[in-house]
Backbone as ProteinMPNN parsed JSONL, in Angstrom:
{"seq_chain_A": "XXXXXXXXXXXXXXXXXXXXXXXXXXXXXXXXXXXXXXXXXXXXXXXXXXXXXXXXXXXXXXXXXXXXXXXXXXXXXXXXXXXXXXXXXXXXXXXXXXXXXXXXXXXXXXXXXXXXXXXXXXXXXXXXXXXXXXXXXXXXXX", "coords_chain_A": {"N_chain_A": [[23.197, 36.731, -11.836], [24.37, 34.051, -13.533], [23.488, 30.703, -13.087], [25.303, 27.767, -13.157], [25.314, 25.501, -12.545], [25.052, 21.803, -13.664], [22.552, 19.661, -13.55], [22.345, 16.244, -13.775], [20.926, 13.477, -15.95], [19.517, 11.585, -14.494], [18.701, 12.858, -12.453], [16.105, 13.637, -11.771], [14.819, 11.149, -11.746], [15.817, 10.31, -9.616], [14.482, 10.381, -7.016], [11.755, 8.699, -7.566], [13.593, 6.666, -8.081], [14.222, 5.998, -5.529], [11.699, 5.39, -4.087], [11.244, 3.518, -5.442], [13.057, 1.459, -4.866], [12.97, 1.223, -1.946], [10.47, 0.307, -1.403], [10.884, -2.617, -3.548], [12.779, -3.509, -1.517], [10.818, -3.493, 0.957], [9.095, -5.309, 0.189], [10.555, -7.646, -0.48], [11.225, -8.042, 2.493], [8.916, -9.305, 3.163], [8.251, -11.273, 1.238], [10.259, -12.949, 2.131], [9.601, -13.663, 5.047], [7.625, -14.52, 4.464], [4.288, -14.061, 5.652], [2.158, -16.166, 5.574], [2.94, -17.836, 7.065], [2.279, -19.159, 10.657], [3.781, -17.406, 13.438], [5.941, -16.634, 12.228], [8.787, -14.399, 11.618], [7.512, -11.333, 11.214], [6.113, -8.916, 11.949], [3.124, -9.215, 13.945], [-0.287, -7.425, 14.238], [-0.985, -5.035, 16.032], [-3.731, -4.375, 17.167], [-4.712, -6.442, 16.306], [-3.877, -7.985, 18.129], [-3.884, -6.957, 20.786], [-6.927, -6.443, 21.039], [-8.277, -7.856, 19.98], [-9.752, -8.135, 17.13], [-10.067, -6.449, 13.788], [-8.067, -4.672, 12.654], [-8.283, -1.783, 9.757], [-5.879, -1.716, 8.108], [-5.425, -4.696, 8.745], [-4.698, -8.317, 7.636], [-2.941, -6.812, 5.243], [0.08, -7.667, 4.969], [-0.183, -10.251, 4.017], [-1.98, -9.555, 2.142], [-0.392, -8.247, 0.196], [1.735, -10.565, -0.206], [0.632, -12.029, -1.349], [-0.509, -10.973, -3.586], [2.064, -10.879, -4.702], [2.81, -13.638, -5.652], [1.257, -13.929, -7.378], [-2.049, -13.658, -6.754], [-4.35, -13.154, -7.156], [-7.291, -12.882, -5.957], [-7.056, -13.829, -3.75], [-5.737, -11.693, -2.335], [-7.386, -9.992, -2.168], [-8.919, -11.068, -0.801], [-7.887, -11.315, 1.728], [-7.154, -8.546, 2.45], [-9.553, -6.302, 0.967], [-9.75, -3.522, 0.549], [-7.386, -2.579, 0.607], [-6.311, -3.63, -1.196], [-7.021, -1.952, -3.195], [-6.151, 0.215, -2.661], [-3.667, 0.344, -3.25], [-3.327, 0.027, -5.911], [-4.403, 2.519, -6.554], [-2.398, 3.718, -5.399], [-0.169, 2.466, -6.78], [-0.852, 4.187, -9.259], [-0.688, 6.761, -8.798], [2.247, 6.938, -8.144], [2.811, 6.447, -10.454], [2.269, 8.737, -12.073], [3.426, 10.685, -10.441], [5.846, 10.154, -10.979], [6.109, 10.619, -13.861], [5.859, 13.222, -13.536], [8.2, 13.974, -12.702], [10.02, 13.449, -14.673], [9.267, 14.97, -16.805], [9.408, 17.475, -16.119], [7.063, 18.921, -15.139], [4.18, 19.351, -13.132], [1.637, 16.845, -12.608], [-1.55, 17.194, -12.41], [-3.672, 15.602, -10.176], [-6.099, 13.169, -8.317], [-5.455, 13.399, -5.688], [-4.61, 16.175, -4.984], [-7.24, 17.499, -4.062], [-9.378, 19.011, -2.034], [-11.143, 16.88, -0.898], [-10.653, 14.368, -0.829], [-8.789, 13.608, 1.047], [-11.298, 13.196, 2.968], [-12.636, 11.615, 1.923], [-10.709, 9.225, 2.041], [-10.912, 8.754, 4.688], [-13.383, 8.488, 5.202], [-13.918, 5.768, 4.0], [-12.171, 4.15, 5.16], [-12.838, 3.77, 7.464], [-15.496, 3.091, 7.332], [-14.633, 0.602, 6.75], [-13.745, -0.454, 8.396], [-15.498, -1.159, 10.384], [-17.258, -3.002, 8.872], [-15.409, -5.012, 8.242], [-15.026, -5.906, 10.614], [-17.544, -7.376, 11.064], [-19.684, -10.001, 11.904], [-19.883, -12.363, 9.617], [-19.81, -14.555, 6.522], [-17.814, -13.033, 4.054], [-16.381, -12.215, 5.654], [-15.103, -13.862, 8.236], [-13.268, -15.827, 9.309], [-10.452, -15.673, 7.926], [-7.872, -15.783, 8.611], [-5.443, -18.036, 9.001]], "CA_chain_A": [[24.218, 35.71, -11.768], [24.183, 33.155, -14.039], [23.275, 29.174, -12.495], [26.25, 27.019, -13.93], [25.394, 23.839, -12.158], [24.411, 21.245, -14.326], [21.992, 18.706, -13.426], [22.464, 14.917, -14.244], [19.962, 13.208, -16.367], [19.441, 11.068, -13.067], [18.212, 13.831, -11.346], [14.502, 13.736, -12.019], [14.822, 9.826, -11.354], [16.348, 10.078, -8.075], [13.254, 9.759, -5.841], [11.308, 7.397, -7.997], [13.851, 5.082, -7.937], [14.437, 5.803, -4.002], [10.958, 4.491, -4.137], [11.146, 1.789, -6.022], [14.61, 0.219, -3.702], [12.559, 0.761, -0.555], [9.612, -1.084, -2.167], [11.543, -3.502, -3.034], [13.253, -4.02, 0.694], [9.886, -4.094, 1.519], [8.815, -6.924, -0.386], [11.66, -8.765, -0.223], [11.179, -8.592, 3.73], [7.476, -9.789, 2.892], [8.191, -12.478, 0.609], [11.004, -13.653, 3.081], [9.193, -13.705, 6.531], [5.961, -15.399, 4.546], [3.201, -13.882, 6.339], [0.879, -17.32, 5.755], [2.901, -18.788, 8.089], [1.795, -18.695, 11.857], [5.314, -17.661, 14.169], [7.257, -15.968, 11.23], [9.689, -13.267, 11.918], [7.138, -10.223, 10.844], [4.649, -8.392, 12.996], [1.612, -9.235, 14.435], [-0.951, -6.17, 14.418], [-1.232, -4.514, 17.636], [-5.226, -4.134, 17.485], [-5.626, -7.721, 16.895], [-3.543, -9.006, 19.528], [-4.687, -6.338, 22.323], [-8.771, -6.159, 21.074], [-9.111, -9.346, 19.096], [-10.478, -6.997, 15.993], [-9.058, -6.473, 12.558], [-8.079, -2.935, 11.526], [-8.366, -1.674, 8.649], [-4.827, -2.697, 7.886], [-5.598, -6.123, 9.357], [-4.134, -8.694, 6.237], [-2.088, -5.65, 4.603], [1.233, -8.317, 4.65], [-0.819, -11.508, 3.29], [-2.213, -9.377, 0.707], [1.194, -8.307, -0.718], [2.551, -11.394, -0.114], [-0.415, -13.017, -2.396], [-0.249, -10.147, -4.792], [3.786, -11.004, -5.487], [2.514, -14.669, -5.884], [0.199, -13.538, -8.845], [-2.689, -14.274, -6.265], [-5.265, -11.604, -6.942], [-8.492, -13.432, -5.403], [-6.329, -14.223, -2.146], [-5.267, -10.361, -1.902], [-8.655, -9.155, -2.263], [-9.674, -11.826, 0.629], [-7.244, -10.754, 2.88], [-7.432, -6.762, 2.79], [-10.039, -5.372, -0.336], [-9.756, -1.939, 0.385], [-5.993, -2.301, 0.995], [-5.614, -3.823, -2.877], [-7.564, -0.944, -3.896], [-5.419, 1.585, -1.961], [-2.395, 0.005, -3.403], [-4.122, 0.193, -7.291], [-4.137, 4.019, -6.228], [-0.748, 4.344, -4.884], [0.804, 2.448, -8.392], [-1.532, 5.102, -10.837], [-0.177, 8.231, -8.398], [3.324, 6.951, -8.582], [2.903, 6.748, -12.275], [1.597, 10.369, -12.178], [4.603, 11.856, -10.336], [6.981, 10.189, -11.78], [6.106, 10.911, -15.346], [6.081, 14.53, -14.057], [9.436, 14.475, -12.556], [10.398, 13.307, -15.396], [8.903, 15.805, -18.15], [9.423, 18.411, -15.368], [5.713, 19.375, -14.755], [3.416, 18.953, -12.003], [0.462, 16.407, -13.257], [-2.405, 17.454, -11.313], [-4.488, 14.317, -9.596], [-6.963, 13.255, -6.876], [-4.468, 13.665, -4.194], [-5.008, 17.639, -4.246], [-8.543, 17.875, -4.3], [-9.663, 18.849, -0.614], [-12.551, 16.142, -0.828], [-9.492, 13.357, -1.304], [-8.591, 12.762, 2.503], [-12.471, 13.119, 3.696], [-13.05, 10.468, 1.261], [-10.334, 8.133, 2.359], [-11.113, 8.525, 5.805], [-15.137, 7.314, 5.754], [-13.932, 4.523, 3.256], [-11.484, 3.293, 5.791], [-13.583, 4.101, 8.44], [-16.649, 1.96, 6.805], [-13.932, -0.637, 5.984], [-12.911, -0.949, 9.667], [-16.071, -1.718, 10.476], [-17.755, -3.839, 8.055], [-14.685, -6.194, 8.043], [-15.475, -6.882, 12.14], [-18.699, -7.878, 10.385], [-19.303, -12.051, 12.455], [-20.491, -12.948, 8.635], [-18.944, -14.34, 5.15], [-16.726, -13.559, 4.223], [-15.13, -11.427, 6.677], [-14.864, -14.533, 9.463], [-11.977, -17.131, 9.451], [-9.245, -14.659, 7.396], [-6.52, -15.879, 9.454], [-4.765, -19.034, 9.431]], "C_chain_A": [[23.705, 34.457, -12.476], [24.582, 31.628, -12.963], [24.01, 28.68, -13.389], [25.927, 26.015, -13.288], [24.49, 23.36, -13.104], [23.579, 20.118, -13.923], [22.043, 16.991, -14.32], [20.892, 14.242, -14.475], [19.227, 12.349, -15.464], [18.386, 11.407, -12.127], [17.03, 13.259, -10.947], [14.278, 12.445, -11.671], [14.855, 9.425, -10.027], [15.294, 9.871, -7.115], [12.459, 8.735, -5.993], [12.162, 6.055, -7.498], [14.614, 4.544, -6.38], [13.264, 4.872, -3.457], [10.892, 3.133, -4.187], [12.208, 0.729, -5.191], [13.282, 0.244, -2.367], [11.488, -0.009, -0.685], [9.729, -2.044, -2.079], [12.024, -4.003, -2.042], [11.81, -4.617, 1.068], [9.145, -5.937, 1.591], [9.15, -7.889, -0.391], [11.872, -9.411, 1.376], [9.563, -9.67, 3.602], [7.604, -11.492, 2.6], [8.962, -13.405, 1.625], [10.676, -13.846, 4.498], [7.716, -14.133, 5.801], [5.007, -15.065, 5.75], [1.818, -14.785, 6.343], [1.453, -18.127, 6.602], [3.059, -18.624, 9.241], [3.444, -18.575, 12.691], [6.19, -17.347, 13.542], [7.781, -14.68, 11.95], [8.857, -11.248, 11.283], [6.32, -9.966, 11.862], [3.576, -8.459, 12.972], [0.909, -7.741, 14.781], [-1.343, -6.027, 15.824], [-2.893, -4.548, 18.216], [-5.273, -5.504, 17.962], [-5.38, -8.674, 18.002], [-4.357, -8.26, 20.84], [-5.998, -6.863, 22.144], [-9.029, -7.398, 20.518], [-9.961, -9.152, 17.766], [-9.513, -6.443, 14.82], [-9.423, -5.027, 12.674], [-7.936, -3.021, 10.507], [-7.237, -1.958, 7.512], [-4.689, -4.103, 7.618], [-5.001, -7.116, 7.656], [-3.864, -7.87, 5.487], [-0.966, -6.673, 4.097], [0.949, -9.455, 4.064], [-1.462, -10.905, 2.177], [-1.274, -8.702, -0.544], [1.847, -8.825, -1.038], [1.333, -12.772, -1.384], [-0.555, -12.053, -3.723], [1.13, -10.422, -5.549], [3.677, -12.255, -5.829], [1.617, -14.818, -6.69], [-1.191, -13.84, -8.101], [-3.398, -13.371, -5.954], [-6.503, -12.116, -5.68], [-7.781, -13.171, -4.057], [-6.052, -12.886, -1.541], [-6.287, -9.536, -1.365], [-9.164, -9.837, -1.037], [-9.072, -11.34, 2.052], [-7.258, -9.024, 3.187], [-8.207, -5.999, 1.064], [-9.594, -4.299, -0.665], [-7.802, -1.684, 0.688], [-5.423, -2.479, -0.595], [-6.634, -2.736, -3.79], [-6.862, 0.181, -3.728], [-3.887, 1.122, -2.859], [-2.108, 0.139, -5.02], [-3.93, 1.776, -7.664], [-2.644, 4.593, -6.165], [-0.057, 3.94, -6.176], [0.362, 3.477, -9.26], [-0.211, 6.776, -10.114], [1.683, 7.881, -8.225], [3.714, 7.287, -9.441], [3.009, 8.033, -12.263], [2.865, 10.748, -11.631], [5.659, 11.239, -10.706], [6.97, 10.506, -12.944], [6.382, 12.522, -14.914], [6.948, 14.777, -13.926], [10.189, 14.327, -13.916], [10.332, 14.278, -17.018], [8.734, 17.422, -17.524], [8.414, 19.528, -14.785], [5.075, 18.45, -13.723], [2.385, 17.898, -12.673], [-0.367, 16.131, -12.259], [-3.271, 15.68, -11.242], [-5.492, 14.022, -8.557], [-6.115, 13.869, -5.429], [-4.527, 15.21, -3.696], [-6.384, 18.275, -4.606], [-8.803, 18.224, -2.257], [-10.626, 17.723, -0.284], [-11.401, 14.424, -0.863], [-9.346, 12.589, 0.404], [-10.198, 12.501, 2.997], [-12.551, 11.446, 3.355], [-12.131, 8.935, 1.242], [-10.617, 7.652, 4.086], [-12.657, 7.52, 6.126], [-14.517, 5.576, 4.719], [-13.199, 3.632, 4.73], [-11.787, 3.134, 6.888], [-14.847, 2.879, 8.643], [-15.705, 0.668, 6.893], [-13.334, -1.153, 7.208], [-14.199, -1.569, 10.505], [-17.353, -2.622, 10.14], [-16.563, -5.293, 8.374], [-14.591, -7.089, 9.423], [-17.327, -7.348, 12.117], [-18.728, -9.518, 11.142], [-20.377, -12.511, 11.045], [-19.555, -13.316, 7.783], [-19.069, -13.634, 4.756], [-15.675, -13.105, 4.508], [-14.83, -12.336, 7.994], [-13.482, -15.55, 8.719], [-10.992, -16.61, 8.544], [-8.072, -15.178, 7.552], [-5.838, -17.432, 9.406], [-3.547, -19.145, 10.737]], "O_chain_A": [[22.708, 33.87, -12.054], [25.603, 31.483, -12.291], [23.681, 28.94, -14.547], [26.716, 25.185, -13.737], [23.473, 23.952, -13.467], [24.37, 19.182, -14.039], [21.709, 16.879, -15.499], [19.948, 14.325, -13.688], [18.025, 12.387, -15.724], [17.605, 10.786, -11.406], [16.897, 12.519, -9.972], [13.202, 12.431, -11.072], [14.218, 8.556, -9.433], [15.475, 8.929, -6.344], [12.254, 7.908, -5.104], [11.836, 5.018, -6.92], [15.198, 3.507, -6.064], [13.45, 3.922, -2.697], [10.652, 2.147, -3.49], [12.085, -0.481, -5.001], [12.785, -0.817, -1.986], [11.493, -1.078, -0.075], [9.233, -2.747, -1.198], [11.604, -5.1, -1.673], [11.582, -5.785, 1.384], [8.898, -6.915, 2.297], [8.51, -8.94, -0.336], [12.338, -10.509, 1.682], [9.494, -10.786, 4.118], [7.286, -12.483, 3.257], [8.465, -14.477, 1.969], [11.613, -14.24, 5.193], [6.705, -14.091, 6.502], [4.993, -15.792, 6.744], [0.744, -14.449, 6.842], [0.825, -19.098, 7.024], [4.024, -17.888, 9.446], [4.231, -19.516, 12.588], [7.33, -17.591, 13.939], [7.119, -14.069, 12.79], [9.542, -10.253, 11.045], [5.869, -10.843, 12.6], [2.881, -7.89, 12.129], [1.503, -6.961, 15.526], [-1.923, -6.836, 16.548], [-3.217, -4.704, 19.393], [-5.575, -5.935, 19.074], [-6.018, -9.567, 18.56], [-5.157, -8.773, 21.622], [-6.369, -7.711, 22.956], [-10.133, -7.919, 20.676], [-10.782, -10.0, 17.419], [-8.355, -6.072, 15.01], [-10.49, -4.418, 12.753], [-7.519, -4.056, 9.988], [-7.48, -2.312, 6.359], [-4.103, -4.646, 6.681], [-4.949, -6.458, 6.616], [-4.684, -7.952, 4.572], [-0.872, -6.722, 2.871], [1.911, -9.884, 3.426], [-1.575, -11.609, 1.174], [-1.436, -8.685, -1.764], [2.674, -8.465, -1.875], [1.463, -13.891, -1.88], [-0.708, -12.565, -4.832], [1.29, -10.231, -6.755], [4.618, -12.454, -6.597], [1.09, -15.927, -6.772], [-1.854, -14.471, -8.925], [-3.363, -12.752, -4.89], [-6.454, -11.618, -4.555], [-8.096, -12.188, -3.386], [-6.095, -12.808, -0.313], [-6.225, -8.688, -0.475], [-9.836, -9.172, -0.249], [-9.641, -11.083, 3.112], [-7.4, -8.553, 4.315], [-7.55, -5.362, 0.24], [-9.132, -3.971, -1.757], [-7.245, -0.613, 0.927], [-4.519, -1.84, -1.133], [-6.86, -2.886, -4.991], [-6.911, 1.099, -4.547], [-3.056, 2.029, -2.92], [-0.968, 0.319, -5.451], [-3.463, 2.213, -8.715], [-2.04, 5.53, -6.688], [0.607, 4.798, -6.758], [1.178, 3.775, -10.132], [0.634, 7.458, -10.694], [2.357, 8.911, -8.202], [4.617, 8.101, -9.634], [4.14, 8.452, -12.51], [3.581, 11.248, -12.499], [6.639, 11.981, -10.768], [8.111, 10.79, -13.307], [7.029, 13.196, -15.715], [7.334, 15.722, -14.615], [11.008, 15.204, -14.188], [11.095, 14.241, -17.983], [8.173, 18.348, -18.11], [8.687, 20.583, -14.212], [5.298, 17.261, -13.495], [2.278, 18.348, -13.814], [-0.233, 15.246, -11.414], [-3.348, 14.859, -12.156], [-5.651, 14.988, -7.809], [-6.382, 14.626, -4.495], [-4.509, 15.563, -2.517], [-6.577, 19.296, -5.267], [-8.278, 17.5, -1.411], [-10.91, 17.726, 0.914], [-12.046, 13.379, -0.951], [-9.677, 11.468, 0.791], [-10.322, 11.384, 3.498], [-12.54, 10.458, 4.09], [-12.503, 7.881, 0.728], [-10.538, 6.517, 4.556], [-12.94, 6.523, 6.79], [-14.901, 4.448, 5.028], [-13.717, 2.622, 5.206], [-11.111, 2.346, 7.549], [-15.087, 2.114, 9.578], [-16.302, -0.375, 7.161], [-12.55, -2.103, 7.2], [-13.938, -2.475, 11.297], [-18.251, -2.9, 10.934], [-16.97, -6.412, 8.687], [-14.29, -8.276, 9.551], [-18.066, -7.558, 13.078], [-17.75, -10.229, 10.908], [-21.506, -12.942, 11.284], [-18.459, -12.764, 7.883], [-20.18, -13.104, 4.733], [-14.527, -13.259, 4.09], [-14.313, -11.711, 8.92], [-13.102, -15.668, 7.554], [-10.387, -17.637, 8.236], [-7.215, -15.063, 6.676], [-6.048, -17.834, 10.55], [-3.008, -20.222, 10.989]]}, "name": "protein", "num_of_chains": 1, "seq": "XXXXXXXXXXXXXXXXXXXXXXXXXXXXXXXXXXXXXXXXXXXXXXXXXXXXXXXXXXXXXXXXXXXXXXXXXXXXXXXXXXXXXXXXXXXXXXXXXXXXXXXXXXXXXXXXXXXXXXXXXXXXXXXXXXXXXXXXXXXXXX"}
C-alpha cells in the first residue's frame, strides 16, 4: 500500500521550534520576575530555604537572567557549571535540530554510556565545592 500523506516542510521544524517558544516563556518569565531582586514573584530553592546550602542548581535563575543581560562574568558567578551545562544544551540542540532537519540522526555525547556517569560526579563535585565557606563561593546572594 502505497503512503499518500504528504508531510509539510514544517514538519521536521515542529519540535525545535516547540523548543524554542517554551524557552522563550521561560525567559520571558525570568527576565520579568528579575531574580536580583529579593521578594520577586519566582521561586526560592527548596534546599536553601529548608538546609541553608546551595544545590547544584542554586543561582540557575540569576545566571540566565545575567546571561540575557549580555553578563557572562555574573553568570559564571552565580552557577559555573550551570553556564557550562547550558553551552551543552545550545551545541546538542544544534545537533538535533540540524538532524531533524536533513532527516538523519547526528550521533553525539548524549549516547555514549559514560555521558550520565560523567554528569553525575561533575554535579556531584559541583554540589559540594560550591558549599565550600571560601572565595568565591561565599556571599552569592543578594
Amino acid at each position: 500500500m502505497l503512503d499518500t500523506r504528504r508531510s509539510s516542510p514544517l514538519t521536521p521544524l515542529a519540535a525545535p521550534l516547540g523548543v524554542v517558544v517554551a524557552a522563550g516563556v521561560v525567559c520571558g518569565a525570568v527576565w520579568l520576575g528579575d531574580p536580583m531582586s529579593a521578594g520577586g514573584p519566582l521561586p526560592v530553592c527548596p534546599t536553601k530555604a529548608l538546609l541553608g546550602i546551595d544545590c547544584p542548581g542554586c543561582g540557575s535563575l540569576r545566571m540566565i537572567y545575567c546571561l540575557m543581560h549580555g553578563d557572562v562574568f555574573g553568570a559564571a558567578r552565580f552557577n559555573a557549571l550551570g553556564l557550562v551545562s547550558v553551552l551543552f544544551l545550545l551545541w546538542a540542540f544544534g545537533a538535533w535540530s540540524y538532524g531533524r532537519i536533513v532527516d538523519r540522526r547526528i550521533g553525539s555525547w548524549q549516547h555514549h554510556r559514560w555521558s550520565a556517569v560523567v554528569a553525575l560526579v561533575l554535579v556531584s563535585v559541583w554540589f559540594v565545592v560550591r558549599n565550600l565557606p571560601m572565595a568565591p563561593f561565599t556571599a552569592l546572594y543578594v
